[in-house]
Backbone and ligand atoms as CSV (ligand in chain L), in Angstrom:
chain,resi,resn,atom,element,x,y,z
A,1,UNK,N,N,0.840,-1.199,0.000
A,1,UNK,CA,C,0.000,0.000,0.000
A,1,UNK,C,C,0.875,1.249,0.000
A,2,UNK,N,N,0.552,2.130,-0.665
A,2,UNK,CA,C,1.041,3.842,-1.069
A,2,UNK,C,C,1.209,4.332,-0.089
A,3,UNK,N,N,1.811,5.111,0.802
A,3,UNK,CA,C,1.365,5.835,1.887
A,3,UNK,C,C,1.186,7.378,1.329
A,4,UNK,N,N,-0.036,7.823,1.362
A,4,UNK,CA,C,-0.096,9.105,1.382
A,4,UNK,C,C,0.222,10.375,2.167
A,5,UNK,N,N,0.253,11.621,1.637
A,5,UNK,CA,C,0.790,12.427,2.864
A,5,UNK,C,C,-0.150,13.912,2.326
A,6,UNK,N,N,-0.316,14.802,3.301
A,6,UNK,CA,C,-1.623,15.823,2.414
A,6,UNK,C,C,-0.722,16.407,1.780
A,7,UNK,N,N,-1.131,17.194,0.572
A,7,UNK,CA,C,-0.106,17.932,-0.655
A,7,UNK,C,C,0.430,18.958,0.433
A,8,UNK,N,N,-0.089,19.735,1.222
A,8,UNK,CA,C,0.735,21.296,1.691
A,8,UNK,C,C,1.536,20.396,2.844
A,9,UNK,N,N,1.342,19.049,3.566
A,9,UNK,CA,C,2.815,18.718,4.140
A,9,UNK,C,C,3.623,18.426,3.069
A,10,UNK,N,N,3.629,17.527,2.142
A,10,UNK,CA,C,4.711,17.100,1.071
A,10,UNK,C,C,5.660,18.283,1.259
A,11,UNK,N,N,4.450,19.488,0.200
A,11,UNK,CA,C,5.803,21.033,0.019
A,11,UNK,C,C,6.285,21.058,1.395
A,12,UNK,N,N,6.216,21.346,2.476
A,12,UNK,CA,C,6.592,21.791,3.752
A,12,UNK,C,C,7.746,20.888,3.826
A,13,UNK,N,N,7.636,19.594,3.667
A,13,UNK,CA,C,8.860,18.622,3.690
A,13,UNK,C,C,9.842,18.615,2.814
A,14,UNK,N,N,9.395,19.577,1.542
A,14,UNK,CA,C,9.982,20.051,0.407
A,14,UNK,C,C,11.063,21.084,0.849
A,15,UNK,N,N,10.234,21.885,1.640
A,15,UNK,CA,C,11.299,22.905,1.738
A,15,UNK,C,C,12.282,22.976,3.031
A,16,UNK,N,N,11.273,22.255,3.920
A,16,UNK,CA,C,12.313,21.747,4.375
A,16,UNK,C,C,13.482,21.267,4.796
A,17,UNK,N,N,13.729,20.422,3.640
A,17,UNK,CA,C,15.115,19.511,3.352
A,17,UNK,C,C,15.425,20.513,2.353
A,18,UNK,N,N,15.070,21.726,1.495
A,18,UNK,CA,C,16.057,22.691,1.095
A,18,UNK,C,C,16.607,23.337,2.130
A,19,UNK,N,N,16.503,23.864,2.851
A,19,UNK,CA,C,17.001,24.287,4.029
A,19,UNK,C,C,18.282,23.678,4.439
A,20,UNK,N,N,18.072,22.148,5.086
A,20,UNK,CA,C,19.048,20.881,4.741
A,20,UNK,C,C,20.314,21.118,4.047
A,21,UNK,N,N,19.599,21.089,2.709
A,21,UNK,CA,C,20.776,20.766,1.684
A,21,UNK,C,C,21.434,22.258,1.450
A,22,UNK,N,N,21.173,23.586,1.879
A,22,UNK,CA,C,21.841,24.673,1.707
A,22,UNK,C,C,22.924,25.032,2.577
A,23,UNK,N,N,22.623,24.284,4.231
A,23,UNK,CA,C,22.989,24.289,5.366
A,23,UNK,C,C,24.317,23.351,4.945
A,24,UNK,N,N,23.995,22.245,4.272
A,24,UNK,CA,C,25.180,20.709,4.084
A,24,UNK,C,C,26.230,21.293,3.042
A,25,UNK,N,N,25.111,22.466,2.189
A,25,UNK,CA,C,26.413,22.720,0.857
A,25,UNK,C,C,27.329,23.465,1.420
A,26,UNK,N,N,26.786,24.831,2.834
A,26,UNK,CA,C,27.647,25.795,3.430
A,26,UNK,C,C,29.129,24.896,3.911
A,27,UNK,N,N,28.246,23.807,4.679
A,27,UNK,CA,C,29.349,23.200,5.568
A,27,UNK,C,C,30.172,22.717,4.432
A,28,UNK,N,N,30.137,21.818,3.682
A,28,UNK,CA,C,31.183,21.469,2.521
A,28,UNK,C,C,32.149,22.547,2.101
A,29,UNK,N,N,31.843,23.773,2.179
A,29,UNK,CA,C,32.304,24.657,1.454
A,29,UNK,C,C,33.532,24.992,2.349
A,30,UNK,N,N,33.357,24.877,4.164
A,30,UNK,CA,C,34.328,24.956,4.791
A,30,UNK,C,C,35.283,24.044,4.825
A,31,UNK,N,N,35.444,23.208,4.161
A,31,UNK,CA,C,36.904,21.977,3.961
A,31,UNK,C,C,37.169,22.672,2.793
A,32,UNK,N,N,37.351,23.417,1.929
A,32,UNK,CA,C,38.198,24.064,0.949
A,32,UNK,C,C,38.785,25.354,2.069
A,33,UNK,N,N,39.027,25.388,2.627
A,33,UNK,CA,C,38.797,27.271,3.154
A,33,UNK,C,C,40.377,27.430,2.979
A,34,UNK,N,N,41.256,26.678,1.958
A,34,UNK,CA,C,42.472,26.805,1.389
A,34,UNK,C,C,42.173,27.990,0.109
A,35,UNK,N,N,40.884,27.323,-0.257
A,35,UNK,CA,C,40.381,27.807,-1.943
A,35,UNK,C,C,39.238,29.060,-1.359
A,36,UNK,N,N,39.796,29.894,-1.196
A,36,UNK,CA,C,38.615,31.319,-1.342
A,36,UNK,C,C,37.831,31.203,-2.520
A,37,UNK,N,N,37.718,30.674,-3.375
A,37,UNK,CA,C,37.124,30.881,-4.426
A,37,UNK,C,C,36.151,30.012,-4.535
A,38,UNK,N,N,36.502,28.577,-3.727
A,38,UNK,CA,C,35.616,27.384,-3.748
A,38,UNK,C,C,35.036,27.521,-2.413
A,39,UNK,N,N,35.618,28.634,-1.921
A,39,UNK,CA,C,34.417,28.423,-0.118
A,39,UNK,C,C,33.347,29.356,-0.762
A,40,UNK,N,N,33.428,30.422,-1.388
A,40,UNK,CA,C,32.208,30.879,-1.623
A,40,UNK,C,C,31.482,30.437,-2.269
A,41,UNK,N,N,31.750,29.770,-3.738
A,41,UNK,CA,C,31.246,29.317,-4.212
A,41,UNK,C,C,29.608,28.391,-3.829
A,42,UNK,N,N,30.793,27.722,-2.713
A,42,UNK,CA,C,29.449,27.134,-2.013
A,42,UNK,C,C,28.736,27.797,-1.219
A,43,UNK,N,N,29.718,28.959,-0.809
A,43,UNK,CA,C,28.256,29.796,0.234
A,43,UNK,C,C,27.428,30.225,-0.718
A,44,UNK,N,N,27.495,30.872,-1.929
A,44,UNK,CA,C,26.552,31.200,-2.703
A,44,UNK,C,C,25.613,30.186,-2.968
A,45,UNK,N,N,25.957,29.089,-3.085
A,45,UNK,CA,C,25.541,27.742,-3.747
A,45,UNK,C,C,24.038,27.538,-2.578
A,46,UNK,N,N,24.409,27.563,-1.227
A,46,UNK,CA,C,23.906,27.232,-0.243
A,46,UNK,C,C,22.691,28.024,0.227
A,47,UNK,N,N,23.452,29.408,0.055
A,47,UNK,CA,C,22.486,30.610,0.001
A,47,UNK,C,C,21.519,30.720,-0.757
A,48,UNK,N,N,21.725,29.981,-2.122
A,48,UNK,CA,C,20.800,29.936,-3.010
A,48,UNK,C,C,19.614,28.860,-2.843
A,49,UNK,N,N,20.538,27.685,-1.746
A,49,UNK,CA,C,18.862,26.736,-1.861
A,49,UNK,C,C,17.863,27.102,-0.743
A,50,UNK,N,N,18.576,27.805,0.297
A,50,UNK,CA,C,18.421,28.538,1.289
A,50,UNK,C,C,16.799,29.438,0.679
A,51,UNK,N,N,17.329,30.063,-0.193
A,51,UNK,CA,C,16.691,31.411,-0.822
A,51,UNK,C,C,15.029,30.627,-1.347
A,52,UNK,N,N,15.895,29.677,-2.499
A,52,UNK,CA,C,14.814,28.712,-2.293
A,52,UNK,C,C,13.451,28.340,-1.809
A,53,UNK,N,N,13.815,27.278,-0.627
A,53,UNK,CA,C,13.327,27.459,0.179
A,53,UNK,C,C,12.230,28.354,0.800
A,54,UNK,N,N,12.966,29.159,1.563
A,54,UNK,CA,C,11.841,30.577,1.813
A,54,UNK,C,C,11.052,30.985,0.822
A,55,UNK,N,N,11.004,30.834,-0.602
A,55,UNK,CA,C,10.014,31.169,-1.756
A,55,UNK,C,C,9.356,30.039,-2.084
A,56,UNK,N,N,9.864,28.849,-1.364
A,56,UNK,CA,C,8.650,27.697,-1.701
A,56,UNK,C,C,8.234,28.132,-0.175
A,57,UNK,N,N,8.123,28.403,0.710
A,57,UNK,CA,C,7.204,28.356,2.128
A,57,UNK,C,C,6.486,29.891,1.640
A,58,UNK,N,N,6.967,30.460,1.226
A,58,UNK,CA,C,6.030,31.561,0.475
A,58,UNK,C,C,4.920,31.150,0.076
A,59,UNK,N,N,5.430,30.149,-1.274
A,59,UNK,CA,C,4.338,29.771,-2.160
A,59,UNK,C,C,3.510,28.590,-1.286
A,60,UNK,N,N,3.405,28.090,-0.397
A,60,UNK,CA,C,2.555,27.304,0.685
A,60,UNK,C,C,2.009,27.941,1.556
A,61,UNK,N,N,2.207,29.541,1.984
A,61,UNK,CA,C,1.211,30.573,2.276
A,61,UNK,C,C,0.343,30.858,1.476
A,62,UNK,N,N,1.000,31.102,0.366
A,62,UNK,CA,C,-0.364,31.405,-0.847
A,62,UNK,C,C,-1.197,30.166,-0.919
A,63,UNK,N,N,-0.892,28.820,-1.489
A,63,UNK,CA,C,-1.675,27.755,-1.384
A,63,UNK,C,C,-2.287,27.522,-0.339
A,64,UNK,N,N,-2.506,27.567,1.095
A,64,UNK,CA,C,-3.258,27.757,2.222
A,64,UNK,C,C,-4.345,28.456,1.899
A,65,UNK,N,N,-4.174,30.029,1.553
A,65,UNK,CA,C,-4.916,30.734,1.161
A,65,UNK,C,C,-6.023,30.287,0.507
A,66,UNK,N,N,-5.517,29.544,-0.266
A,66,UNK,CA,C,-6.473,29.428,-1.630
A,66,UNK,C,C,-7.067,27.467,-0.765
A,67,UNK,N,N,-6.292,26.910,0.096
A,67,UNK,CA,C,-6.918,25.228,0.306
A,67,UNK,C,C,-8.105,25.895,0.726
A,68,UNK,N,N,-9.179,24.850,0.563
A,68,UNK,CA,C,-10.330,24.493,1.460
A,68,UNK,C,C,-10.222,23.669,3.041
A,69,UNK,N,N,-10.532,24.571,3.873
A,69,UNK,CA,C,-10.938,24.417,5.007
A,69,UNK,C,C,-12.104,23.393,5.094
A,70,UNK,N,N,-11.428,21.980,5.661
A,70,UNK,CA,C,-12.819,21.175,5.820
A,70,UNK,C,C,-12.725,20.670,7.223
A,71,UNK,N,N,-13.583,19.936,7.382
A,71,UNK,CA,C,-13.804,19.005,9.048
A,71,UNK,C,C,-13.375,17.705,8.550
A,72,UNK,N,N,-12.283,16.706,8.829
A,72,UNK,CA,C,-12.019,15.664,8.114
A,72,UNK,C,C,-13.144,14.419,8.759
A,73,UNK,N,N,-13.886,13.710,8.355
A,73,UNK,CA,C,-14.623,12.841,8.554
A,73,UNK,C,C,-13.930,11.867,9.673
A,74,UNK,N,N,-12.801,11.496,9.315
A,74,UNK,CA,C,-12.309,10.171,10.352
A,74,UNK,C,C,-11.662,10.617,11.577
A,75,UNK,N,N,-11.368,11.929,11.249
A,75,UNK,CA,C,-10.490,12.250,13.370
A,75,UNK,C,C,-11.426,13.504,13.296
A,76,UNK,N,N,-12.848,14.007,12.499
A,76,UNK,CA,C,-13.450,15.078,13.169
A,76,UNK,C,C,-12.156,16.660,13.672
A,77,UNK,N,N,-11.255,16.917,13.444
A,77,UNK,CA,C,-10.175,18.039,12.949
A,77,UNK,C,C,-10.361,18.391,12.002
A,78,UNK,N,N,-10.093,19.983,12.279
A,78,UNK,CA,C,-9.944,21.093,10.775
A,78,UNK,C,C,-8.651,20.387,10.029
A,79,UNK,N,N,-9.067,20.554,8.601
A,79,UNK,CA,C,-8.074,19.926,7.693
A,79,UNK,C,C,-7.867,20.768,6.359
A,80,UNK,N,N,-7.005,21.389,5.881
A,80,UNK,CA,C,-6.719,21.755,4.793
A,80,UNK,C,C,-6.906,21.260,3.215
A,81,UNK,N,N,-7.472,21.195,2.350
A,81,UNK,CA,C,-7.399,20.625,0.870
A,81,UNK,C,C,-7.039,21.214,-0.115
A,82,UNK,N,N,-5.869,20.998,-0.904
A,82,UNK,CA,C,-5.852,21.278,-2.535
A,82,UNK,C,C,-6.615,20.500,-3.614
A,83,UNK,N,N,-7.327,21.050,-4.150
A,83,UNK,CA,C,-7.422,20.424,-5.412
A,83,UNK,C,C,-8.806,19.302,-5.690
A,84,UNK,N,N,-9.102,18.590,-6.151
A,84,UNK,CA,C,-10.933,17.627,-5.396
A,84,UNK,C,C,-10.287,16.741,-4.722
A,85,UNK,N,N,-9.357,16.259,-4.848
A,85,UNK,CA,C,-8.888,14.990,-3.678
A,85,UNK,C,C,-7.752,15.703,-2.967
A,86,UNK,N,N,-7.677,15.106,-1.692
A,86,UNK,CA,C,-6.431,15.814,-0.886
A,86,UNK,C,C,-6.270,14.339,-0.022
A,87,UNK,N,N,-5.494,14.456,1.380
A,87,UNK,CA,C,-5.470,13.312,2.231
A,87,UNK,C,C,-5.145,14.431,3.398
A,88,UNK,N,N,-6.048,13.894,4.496
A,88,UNK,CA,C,-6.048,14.579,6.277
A,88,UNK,C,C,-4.722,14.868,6.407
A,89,UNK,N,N,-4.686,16.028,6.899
A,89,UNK,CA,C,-3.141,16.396,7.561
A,89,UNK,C,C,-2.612,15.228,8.633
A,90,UNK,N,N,-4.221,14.638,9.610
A,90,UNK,CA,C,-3.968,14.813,10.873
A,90,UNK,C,C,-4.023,12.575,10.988
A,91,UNK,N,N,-4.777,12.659,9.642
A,91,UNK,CA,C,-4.919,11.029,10.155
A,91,UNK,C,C,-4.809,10.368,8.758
A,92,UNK,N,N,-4.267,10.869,7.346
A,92,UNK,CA,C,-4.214,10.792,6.590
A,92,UNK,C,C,-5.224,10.226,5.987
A,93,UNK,N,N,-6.692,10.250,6.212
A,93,UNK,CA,C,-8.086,10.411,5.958
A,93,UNK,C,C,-8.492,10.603,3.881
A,94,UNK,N,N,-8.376,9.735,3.228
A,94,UNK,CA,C,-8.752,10.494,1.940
A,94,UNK,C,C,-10.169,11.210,1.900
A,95,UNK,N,N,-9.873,12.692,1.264
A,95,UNK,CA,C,-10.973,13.449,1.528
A,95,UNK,C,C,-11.189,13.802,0.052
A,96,UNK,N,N,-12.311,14.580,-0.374
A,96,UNK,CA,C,-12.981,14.814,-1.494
A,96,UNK,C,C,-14.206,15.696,-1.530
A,97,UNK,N,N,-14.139,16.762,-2.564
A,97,UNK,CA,C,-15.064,17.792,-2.763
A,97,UNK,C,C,-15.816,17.147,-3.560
A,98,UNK,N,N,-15.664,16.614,-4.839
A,98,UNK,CA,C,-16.437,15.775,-5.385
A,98,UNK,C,C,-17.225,14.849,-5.195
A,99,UNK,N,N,-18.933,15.040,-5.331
A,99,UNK,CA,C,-20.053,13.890,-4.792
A,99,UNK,C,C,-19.734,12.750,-5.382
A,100,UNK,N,N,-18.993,13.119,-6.938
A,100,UNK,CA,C,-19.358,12.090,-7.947
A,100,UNK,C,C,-17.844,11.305,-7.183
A,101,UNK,N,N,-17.171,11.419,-7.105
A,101,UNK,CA,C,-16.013,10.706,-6.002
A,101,UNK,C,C,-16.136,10.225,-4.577
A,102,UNK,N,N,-17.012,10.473,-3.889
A,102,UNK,CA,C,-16.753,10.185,-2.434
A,102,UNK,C,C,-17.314,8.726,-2.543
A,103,UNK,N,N,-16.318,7.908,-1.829
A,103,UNK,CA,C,-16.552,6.280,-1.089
A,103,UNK,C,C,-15.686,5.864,-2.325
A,104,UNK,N,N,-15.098,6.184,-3.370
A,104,UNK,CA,C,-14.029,5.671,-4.280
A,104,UNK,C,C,-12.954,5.607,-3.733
A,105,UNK,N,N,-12.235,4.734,-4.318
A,105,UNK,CA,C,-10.368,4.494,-3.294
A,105,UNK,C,C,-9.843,6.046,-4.066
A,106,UNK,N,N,-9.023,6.597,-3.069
A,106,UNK,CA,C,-8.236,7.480,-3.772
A,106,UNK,C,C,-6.922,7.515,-4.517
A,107,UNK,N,N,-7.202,7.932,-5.887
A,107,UNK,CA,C,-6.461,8.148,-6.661
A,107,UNK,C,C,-6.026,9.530,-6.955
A,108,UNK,N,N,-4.866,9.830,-7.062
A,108,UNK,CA,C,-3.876,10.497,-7.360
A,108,UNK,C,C,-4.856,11.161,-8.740
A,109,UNK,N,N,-4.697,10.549,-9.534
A,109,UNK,CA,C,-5.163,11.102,-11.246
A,109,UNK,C,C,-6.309,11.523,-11.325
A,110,UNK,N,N,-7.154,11.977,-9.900
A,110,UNK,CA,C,-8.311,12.293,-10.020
A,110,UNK,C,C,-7.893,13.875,-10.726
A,111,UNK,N,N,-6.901,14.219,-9.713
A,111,UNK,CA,C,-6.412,15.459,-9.521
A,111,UNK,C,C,-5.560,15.757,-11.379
A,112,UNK,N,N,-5.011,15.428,-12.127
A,112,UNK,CA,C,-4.796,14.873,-13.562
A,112,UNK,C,C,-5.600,15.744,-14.220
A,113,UNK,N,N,-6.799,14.195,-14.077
A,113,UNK,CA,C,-8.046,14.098,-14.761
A,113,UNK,C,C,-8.424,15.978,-14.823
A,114,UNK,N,N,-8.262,16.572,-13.857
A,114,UNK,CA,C,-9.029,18.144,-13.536
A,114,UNK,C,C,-8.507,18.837,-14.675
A,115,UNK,N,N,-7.094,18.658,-14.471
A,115,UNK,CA,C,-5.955,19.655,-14.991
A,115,UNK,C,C,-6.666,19.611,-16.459
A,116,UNK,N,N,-6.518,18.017,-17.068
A,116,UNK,CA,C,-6.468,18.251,-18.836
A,116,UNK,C,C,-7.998,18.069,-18.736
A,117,UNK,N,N,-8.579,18.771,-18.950
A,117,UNK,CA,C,-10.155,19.525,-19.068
A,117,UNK,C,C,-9.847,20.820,-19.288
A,118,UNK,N,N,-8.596,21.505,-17.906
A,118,UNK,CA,C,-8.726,22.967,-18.152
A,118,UNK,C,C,-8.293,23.384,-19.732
L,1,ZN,ZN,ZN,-8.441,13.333,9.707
């Protein structure tokens, strides 16, 4: 079985581990500190996933904005949704705006299916 996770944790775990990897490139950059040229390099390098980062947790403020606020059916908690299918923040619950969807297993390509219509 798949394990699902709701789309606005995924990004959050997204940016996350940019954070991570900007922090890991800084530190790398200090075993050259012979090469001025290769320590910055990576501080820039680092700074940049860094930068990253903070503009994807940006863009997961805006997407909040725009999720639907629901009551998730199986733990009764406020729950966030993108898109007609999402999964519970809190109990990983598959949830759905769509009548013509609810009590179907959840699929991923529901969300697809939306896109190539637009
Ligand atoms: Zn739930």
């Amino acid at each position: 079985m798949t394990k699902y996770s709701s789309k606005i944790n995924k990004i959050r775990t997204f940016a996350l581990s940019l954070i991570f990897i900007g922090f890991i490139v800084m530190y790398i950059g200090l075993f050259f500190r012979a090469h001025p040229i290769v320590v910055s390099v990576f501080m820039v390098l680092g700074i940049l996933f860094i930068l990253f980062s903070t503009m994807v947790y940006f863009w997961i403020g805006m997407l909040s904005t725009k999720a639907v606020q629901v009551v998730c059916p199986g733990c009764g908690k406020p729950t966030k949704m993108l898109g007609r299918v999402d999964i519970c923040m809190h109990c990983n619950e598959p949830l759905t705006l769509d009548s013509e969807l609810e009590g179907k297993a959840f699929n991923k390509a529901y969300n697809r299916k939306k896109l190539q219509k637009k």
